[in-house]
Every structure is written in structure tokens, then in C-alpha cells.
LOROMAR-890044 format. One record per residue (C-alpha): residue in one letter; x, y, z. Coordinates in nm, 4 decimals. Layout:
BEGIN
A;X;Y;Z .
...
! end
This chain:
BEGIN
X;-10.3959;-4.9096;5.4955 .
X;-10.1770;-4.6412;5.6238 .
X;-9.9025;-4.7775;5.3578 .
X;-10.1678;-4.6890;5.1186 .
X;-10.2827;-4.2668;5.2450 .
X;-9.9024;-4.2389;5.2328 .
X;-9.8713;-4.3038;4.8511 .
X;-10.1809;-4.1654;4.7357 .
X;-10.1600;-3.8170;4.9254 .
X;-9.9224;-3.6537;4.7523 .
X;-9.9872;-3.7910;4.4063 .
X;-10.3803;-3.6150;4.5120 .
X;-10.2249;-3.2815;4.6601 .
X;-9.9994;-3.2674;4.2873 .
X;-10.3576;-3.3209;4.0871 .
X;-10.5210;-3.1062;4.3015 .
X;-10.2581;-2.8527;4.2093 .
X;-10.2329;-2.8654;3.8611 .
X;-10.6020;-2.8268;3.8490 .
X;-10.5794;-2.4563;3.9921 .
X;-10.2726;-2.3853;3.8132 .
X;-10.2688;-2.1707;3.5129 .
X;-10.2488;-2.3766;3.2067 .
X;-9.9418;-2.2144;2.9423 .
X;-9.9292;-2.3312;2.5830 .
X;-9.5872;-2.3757;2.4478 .
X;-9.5398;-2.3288;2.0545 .
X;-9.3711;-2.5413;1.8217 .
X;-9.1610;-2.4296;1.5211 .
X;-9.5034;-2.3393;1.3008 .
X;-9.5627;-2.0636;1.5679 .
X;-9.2148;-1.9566;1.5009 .
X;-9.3093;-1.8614;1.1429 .
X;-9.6351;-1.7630;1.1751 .
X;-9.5800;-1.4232;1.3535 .
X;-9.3729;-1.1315;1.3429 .
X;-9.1827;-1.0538;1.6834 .
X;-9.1645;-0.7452;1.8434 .
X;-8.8242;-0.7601;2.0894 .
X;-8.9883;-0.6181;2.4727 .
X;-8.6957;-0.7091;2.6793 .
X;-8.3541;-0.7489;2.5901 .
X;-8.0679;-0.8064;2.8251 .
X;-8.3344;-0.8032;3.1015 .
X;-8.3868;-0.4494;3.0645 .
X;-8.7358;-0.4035;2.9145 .
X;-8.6714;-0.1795;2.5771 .
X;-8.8359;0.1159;2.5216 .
X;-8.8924;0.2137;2.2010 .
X;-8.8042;0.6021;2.1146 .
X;-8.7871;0.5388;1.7010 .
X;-9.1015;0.5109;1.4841 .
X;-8.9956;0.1043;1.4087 .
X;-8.9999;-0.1542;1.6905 .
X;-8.6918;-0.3933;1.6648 .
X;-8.8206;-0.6729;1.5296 .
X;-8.7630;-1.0648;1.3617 .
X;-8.9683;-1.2803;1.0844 .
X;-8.8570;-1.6209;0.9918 .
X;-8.8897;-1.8048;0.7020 .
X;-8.8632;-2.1634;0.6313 .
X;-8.7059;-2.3877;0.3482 .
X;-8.3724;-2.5092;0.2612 .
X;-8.2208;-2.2244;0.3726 .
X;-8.3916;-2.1106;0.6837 .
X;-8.3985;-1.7230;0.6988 .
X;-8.4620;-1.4310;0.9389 .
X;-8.5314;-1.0368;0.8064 .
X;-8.6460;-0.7798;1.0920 .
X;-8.5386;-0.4214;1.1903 .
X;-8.3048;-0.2911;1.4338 .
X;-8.5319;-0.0064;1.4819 .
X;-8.3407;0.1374;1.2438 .
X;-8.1708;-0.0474;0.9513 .
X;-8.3511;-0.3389;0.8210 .
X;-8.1282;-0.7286;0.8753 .
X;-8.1117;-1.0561;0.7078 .
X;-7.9500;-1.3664;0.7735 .
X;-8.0191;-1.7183;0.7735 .
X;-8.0156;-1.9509;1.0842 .
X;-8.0529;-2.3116;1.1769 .
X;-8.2829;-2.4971;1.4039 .
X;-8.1722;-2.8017;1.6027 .
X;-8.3122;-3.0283;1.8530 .
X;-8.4622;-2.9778;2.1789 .
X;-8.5095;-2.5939;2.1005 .
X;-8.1396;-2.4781;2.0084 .
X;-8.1036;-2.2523;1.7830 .
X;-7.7770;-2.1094;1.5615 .
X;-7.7852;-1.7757;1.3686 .
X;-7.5446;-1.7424;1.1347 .
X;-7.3665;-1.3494;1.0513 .
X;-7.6337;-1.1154;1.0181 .
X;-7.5868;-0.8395;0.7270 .
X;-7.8083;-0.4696;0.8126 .
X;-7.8424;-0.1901;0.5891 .
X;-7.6086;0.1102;0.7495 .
X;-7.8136;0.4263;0.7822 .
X;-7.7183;0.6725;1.0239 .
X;-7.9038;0.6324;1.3440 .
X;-8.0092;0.9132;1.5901 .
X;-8.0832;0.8484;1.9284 .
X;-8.0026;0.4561;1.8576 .
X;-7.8374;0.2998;2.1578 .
X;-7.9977;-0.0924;2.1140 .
X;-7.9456;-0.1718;1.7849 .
X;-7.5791;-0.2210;1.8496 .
X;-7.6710;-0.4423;2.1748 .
X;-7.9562;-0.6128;1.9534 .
X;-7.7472;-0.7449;1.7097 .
X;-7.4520;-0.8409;1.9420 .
X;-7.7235;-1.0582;2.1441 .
X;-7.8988;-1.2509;1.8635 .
X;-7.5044;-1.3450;1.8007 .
X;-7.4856;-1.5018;2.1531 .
X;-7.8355;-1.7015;2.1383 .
X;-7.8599;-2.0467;2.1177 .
X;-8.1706;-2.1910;2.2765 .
X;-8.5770;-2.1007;2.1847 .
X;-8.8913;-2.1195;2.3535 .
X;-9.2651;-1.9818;2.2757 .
X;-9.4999;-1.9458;2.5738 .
X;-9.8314;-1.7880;2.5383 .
X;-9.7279;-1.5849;2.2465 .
X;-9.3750;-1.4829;2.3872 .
X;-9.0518;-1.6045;2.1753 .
X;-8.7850;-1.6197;2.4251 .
X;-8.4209;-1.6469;2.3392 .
X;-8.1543;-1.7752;2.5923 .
X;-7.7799;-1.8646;2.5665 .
X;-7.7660;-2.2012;2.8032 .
X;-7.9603;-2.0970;3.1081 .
X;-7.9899;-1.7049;3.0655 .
X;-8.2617;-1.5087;2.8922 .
X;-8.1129;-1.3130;2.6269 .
X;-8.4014;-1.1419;2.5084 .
X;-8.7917;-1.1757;2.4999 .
X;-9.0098;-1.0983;2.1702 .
X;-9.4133;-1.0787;2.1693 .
X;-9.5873;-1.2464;1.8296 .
X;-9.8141;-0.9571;1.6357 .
X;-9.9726;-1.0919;1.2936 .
X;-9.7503;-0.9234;1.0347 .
X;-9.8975;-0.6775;0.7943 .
X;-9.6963;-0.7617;0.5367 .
X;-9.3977;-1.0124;0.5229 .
X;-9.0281;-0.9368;0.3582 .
X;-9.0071;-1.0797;0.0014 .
X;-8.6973;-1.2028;-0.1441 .
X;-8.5761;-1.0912;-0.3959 .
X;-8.7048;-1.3433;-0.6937 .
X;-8.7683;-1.3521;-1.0732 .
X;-9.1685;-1.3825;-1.0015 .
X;-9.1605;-1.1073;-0.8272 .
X;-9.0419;-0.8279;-1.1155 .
X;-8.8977;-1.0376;-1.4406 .
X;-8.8718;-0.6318;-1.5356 .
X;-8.5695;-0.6524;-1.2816 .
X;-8.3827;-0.9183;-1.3906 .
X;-8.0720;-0.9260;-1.5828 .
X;-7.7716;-0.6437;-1.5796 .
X;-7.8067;-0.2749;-1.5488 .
X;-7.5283;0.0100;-1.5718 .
X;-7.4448;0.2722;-1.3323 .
X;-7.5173;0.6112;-1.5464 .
X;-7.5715;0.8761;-1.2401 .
X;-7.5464;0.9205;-0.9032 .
X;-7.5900;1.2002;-0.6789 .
X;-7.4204;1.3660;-0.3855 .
X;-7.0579;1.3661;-0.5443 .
X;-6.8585;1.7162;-0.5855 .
X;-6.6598;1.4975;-0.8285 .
X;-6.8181;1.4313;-1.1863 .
X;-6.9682;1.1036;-1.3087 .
X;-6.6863;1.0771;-1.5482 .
X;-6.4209;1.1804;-1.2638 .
X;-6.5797;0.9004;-1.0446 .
X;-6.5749;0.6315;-1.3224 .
X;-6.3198;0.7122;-1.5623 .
X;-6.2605;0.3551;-1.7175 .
X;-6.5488;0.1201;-1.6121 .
X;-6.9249;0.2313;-1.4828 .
X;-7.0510;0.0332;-1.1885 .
X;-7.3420;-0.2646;-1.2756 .
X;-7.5993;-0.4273;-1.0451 .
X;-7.7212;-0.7589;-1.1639 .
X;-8.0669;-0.9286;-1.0185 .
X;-7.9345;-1.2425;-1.1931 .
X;-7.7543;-1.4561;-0.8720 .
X;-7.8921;-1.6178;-0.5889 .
X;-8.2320;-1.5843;-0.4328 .
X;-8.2042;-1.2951;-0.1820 .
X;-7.8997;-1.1740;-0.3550 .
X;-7.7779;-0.8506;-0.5344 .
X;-7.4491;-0.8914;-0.7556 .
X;-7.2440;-0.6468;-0.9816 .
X;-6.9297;-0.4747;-1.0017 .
X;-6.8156;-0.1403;-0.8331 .
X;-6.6246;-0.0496;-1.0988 .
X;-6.3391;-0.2122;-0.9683 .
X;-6.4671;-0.4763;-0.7403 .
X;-6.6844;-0.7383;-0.7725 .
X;-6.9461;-0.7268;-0.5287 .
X;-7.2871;-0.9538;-0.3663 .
X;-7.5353;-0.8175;-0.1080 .
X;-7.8647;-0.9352;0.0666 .
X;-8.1541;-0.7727;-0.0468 .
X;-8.4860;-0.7861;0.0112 .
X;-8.7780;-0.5994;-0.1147 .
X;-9.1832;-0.5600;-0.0154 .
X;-9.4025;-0.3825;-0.3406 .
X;-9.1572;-0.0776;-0.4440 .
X;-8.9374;-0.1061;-0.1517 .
X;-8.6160;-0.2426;-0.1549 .
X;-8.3382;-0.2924;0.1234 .
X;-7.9626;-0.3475;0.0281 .
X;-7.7364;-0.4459;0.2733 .
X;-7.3858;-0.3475;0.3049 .
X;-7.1822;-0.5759;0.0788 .
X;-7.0695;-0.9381;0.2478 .
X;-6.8446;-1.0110;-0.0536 .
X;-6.6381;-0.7959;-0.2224 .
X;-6.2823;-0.8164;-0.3767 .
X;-5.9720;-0.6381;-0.2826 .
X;-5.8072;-0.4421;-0.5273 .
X;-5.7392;-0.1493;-0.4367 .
X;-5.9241;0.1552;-0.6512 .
X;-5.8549;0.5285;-0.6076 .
X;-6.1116;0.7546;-0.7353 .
X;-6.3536;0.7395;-0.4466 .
X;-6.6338;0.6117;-0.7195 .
X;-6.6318;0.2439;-0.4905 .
X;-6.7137;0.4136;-0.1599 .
X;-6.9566;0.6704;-0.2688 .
X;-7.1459;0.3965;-0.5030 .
X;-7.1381;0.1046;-0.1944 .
X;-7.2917;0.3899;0.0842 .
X;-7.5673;0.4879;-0.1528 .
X;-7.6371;0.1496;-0.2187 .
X;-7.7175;0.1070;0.1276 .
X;-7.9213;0.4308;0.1805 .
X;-8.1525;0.3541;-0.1283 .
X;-8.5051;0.2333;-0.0055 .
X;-8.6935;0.2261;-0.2813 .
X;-8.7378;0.1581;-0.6754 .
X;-8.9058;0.2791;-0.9958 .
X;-8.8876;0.1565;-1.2952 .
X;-8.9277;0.4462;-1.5788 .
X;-8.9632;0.1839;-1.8394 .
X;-8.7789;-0.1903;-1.9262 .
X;-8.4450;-0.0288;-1.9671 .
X;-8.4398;0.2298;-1.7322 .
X;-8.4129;0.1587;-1.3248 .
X;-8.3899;0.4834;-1.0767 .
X;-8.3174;0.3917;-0.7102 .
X;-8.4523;0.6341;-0.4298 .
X;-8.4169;0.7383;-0.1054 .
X;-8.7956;0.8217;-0.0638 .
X;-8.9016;1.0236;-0.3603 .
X;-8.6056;1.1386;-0.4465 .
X;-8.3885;0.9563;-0.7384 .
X;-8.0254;0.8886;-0.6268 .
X;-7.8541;0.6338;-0.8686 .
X;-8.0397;0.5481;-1.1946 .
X;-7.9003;0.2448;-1.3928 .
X;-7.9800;0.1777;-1.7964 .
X;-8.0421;-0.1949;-1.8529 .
X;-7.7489;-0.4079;-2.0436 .
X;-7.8998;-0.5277;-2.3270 .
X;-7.6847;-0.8154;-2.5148 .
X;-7.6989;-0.8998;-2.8536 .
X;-7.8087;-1.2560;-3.0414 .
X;-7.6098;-1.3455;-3.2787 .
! end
């Protein structure tokens, strides 16, 4: 009989326990995508945010898994791959490269989603880790509106190739920029994709877009011949300043920074023979 107290006890005390203890509901992969997440701690430092945008992530499924967010600054994009028992691999990240005032965690940000390899949600907290460590910690908020790649249902207005014909903050003319060959942009290659020509490089860059918005990040692909006018720098770092379209009519495409027209682009029309 005392053979028998000895064995039950502790199996009653560990009942008895679990009864009182507070009950924590870990999320699968569907939470993953249902939420946007709002970094809080990062480093184990909890983050503090000084900018009008909290750092942030939204994932996406499919064949290609994807992640968009903001740094607090630039918007990101990159794809990433989930494997068993909650590890997780995130491939290069590409960001838009505005100038950032006062910024001193996107640079750490984006260094420590490099470094994570393991997941976990609990109670509504994403938590990333590399091995054992806590890398950073992320709370779920429904998102008001969700990143949308870039996709022929979403503007067939858009698709196809248009030409560079103006583009401001040069001292150097259009002509003087582009003396042989205009620049072209071309919604025509993969999902999530912007492709074209600088001139004298061929170039591809992430994009996304939400209504009128658009977000090009800075090229991930570009030839290497050399060019000498300065037209491939100054079209590449307006490209990634732009942050929104408008569309004057089929053949004509302005891109903005706010309200005010930076590059506008005339639609290549080709001819049927």
C-alpha cells in the first residue's frame, strides 16, 4: 500500500499543478499568415519606435513562400522556407534605400532576420531564435491591408514595356543622360518582379504595390558593363525613391515620390504585322 502513495503522489501533485497553471496556446503555420507582426524586442532590447512605421513582417504562402514588411523605414521582400519542427530559413532580403533619419535598427533588423533559424507563436507572440537564443520577438495585429504583388490582375494597364522619357533632379539634360539608348521598365517577368534596361544594363527588382502605391527595391540583378554618363545611377536611385503611380492614360505612366512626378515613361507599343 505504501508502494502504491509512492507512485500516485507525484503523478497527483503534477495534475494538481497543471490545473492552476496558466494555459498558453501555441500557433501553427496558419497563424503565421494570418497576422501582420509588429517586431517589440529585438536583440533583447525592447525597441522603441521613434519613426511614424513600426518594423514589421507579413508572410505569404504558395510555391514560393514570401515575406514583405518595413524596416521602419524602407519597405523589404524576400522569400523564405519553412522546415520541420519550427526551423525556419530566409533567404537575401532586398529593401528599398531611402535615406533614414534617426534610424539606428533597421540596420540591426535586417542583420538579425539573416541569423534566424527557428519559430514559435505563443499567445499571439512570433518569436524568432537562432538555436537556443531569442533573436527577436513580434506581436500579431490584424493587417489593414496586405502587400500585393505585383500581377497582371492587378493593372493589365501596366503590363508590357514602357520608355524612360524624363526624369528629374539631374543638372545634366535628358539627352546628356541618355545619348544613345533611353532606359525601359517592363511589368512583363516574374510575379513580384520589375525588369528593363538602364540604358546600358539590364536590370530585375522586387516590387510590390498596395492600390496606387508601389515599392521598388534596389536592383538584385544587373549586368556589368561599365557606362559613363551618370544616366544608370541617377535612373536606379530614383527608382528606389518612387512610391507611387499614376497612370495619365494607356500609354502614359508617371512615377512619384508623393504627389510629385519624378520619372514618366511612354508605353512601347509594337507593331502586327
Amino acid at each position: 500500500m505504501k508502494e502504491i502513495v509512492k507512485i500516485w503522489l507525484p503523478a497527483l501533485l503534477i495534475f494538481v499543478g497543471a490545473c492552476h497553471s496558466t494555459k498558453h496556446i501555441s500557433g501553427g503555420s496558419e497563424m503565421l499568415y494570418q497576422f501582420q507582426w509588429n517586431l517589440t524586442e529585438l536583440n533583447g532590447q525592447s525597441v522603441e519606435i521613434t519613426t511614424t512605421k513600426n518594423p514589421y513582417l507579413l508572410f505569404y504562402t504558395g510555391k514560393v513562400s514570401r515575406v514583405f514588411g518595413n524596416t521602419g523605414c524602407n519597405n523589404l521582400t524576400g522569400t523564405f522556407l519553412l522546415e520541420e519542427l519550427h526551423h525556419i530559413k530566409f533567404y537575401p532580403l532586398a529593401t528599398t534605400r531611402m535615406a533614414c533619419a534617426g534610424m539606428n535598427i533597421e540596420a540591426p533588423f535586417i542583420e538579425a532576420i539573416g541569423q534566424v533559424n527557428t519559430w514559435n507563436i505563443i499567445d499571439k507572440q512570433l518569436v524568432f531564435g537562432k538555436g537556443d537564443k531569442i533573436i527577436a520577438k513580434f506581436s500579431a495585429v490584424i493587417p489593414s491591408s496586405k502587400p500585393v504583388e505585383i500581377q497582371a490582375p492587378l493593372s493589365l494597364d501596366l503590363k508590357g514595356a514602357w520608355q524612360l522619357n524624363y526624369i528629374s533632379g539631374s543638372r545634366i539634360s535628358f539627352e546628356g543622360l541618355y545619348p544613345d539608348k533611353k532606359p525601359q521598365i517592363n511589368f512583363d517577368t516574374a510575379p513580384g518582379e520589375l525588369g528593363g534596361s538602364t540604358s546600358c544594363n539590364g536590370f530585375s527588382s522586387k516590387i510590390f504595390v498596395d492600390g496606387n502605391k508601389i515599392s521598388i527595391a534596389a536592383p538584385f540583378a544587373k549586368t556589368m558593363i561599365f557606362c559613363d554618363s551618370g544616366g544608370e545611377n541617377s535612373f536606379l536611385n530614383m527608382l528606389a525613391k518612387v512610391n507611387r503611380y499614376e497612370l495619365s492614360n494607356a500609354t502614359s505612366l508617371n512615377f512619384m515620390i508623393d504627389d510629385v512626378p519624378v520619372m514618366h515613361f511612354t508605353k512601347i507599343t509594337t507593331t502586327k504585322e
